[in-house]
C-alpha positions in Angstrom: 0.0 0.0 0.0 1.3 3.9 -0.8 2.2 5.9 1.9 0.9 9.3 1.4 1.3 12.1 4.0 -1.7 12.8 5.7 -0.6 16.1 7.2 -0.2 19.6 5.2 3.6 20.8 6.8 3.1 23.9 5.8 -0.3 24.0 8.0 1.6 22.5 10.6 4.4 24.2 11.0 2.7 27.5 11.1 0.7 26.3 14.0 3.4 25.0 15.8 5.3 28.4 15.4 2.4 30.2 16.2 1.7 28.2 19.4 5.3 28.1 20.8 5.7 31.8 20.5 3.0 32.8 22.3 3.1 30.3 25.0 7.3 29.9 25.6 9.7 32.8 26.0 12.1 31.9 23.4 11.6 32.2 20.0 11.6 29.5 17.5 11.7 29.5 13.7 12.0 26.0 12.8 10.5 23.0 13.0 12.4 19.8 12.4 11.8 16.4 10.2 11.4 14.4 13.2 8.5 16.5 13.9 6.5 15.8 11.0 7.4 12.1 11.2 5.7 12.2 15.2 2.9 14.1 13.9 2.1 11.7 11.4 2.6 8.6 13.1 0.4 9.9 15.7 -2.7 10.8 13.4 -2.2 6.9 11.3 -2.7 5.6 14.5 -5.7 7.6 15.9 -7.3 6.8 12.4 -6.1 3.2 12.8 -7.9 3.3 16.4 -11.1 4.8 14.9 -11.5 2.4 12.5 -10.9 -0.7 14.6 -13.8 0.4 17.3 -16.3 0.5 14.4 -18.9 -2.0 14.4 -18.9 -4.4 11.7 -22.5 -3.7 10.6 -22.7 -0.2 8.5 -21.4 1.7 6.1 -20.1 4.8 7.6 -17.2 5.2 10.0 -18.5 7.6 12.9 
């Protein structure tokens, strides 16, 4: 199966940015790979999770 991002980095990364400089001191203006990869990994699994507790009766995933 293809791997395709699920995430927009762009969309991320601003909000990240945004978030850290108004709630830490210091300023930061990048975000790093290893990041994205967390980020990611995190949301396939919550989807993964979602889909599991699903009965198998139906045709929409709520």
């Amino acid at each position: 199966m293809a791997r395709h991002a699920l995430i927009n980095k762009q969309n991320v990364r601003r909000f990240i940015l945004e978030y850290a400089g108004r709630s830490r001191s210091h300023k930061y203006t990048q975000v790093g790979a290893s990041v994205y990869d967390q980020i990611e990994l995190a949301i396939r699994e919550r989807c993964r999770k979602i889909v599991n507790q699903q009965p198998s009766a139906g045709r929409t995933i709520k």
